[in-house]
Structures are given as C-alpha cells and as structure tokens.
C-alpha positions as a LaTeX table, in Angstrom:
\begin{tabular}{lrrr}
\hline
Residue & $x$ (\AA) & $y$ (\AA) & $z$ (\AA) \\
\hline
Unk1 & 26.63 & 17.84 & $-7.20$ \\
Unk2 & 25.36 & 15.53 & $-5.19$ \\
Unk3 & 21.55 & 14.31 & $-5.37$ \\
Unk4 & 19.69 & 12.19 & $-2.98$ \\
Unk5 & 17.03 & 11.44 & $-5.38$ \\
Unk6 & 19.40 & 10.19 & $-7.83$ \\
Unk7 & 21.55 & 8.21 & $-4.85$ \\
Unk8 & 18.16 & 6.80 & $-3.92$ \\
Unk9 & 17.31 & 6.03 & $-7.87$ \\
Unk10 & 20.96 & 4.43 & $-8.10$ \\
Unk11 & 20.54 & 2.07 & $-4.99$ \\
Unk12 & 16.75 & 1.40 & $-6.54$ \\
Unk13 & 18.24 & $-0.29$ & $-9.43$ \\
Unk14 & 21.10 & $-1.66$ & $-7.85$ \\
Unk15 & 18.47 & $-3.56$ & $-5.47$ \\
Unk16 & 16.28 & $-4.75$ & $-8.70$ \\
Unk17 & 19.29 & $-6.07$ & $-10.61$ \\
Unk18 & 20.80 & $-7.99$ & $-7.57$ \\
Unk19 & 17.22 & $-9.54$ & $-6.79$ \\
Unk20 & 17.39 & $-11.26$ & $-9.88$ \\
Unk21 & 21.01 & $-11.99$ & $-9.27$ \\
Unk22 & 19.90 & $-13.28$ & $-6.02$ \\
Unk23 & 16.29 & $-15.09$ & $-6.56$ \\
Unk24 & 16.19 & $-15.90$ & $-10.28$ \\
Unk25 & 14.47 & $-13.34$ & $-13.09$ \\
Unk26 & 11.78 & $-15.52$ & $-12.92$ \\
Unk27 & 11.04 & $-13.50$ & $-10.17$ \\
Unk28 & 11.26 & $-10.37$ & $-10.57$ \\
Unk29 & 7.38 & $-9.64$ & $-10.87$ \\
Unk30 & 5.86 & $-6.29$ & $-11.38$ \\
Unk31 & 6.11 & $-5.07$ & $-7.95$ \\
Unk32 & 9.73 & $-5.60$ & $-8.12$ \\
Unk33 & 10.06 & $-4.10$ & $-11.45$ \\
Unk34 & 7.66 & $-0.80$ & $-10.45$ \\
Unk35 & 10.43 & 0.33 & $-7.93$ \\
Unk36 & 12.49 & 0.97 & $-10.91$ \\
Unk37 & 10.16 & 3.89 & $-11.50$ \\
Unk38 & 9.78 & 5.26 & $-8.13$ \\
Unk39 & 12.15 & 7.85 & $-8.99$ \\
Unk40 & 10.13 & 8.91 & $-11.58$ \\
Unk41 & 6.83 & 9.23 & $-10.04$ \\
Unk42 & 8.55 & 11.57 & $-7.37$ \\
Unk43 & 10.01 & 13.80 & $-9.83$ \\
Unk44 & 6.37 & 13.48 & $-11.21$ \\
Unk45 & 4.08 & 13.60 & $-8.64$ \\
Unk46 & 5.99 & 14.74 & $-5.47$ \\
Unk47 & 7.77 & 12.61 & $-2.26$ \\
Unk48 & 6.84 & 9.74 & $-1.68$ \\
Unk49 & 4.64 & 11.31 & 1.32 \\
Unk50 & 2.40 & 12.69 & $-0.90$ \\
Unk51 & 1.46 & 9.83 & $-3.32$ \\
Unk52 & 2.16 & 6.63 & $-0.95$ \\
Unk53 & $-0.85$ & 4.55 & $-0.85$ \\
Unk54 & $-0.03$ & 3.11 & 2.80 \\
Unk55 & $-3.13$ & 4.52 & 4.03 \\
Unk56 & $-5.17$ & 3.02 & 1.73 \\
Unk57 & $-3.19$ & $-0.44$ & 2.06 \\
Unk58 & $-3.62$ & $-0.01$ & 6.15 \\
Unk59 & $-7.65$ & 0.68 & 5.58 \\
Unk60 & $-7.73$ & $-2.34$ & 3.14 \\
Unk61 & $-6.16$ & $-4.08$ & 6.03 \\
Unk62 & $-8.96$ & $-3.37$ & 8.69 \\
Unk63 & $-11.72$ & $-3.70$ & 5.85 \\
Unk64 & $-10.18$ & $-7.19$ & 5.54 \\
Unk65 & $-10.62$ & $-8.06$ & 8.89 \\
Unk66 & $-14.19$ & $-7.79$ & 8.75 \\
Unk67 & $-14.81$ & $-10.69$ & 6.06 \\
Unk68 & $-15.61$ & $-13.92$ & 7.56 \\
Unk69 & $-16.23$ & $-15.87$ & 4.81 \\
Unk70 & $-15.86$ & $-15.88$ & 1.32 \\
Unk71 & $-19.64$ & $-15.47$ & 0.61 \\
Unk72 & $-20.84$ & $-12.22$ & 0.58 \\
Unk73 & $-17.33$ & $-10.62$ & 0.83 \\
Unk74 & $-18.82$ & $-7.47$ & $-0.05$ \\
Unk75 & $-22.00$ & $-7.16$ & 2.18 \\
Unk76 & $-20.15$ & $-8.39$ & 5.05 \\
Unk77 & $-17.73$ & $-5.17$ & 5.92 \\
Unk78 & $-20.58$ & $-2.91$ & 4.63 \\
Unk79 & $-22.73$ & $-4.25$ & 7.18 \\
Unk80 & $-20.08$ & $-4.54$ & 9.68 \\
Unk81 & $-19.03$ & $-0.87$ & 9.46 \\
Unk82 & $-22.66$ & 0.48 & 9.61 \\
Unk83 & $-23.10$ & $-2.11$ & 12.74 \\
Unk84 & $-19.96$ & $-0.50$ & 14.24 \\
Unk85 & $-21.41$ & 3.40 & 13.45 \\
Unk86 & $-24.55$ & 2.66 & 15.10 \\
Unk87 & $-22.65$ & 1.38 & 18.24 \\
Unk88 & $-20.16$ & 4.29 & 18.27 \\
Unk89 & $-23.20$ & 6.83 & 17.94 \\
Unk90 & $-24.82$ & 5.01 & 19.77 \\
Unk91 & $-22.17$ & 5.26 & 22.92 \\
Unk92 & $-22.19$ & 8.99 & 22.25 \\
Unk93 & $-25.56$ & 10.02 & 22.44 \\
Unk94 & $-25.11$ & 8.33 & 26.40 \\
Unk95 & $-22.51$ & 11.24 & 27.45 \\
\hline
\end{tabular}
C-alpha cells in the first residue's frame, strides 16, 4: 500500500544523502541532519501544521526588526512594542 508519509520520509533521505553528495559532509549540519527525523515527529506529534514553528520564526522576524543596535538588544523591542501599544490604543480611544 502506498503511504505518503513514507514517500515523503523516502524523498527526505534521499535529499540528505545527495546534499552531502552534492556540497561535501562537511556540511551537512544539524538542520540538515534534523529533516531526517521529520517523519518521526509527525508520526509523533501530528502534521507538520500542528508542530511547525513558522509562526514563531515569522514573530522572531518582526521582533528582529525592532533592534537597532547591538546594545540593549533586549530593552529595545520591549520598549518598542509597548511604544507601539500605546499608539495603537491610543488611535482607538479617538473613534
């Protein structure tokens, strides 16, 4: 019978081994070994919908935006995103 998951576990591989093939094994760091266990981390956890952390990356994104400078990395998008709060509430109280 044929299986998707297992398809999509056989191309996973495939992909992994020819990298190396292709780039050097050198290479091959952990985010290019960790797709060798995507397959199992559905079967554990559920599609890939369900645990994908592309939110989170897309938030980091935005929260990256708001550093200027390396000094005070922290402060700076804490005090940005309160700033941008009191602006938005701010702009609703006037309607």
């Amino acid at each position: 019978m044929f299986s998707m998951r297992g398809y999509a576990d056989e191309l996973l591989h495939q992909f992994v081994a020819d990298y190396a093939q292709v780039y050097c094994q050198e290479l091959v760091n952990s985010n290019v070994h960790s797709l060798l266990h995507v397959m199992e981390d559905v079967e554990k956890f559920g599609d890939m919908g369900t645990i994908s952390a592309y939110d989170f990356e897309a938030r980091l994104h935005d929260i990256r935006q708001l550093v200027r400078t390396g000094r005070y990395s922290l402060a700076q998008p804490v005090n940005r995103i309160f700033k941008l709060q009191r602006v938005e509430a701010n702009r609703l109280k006037q309607y």
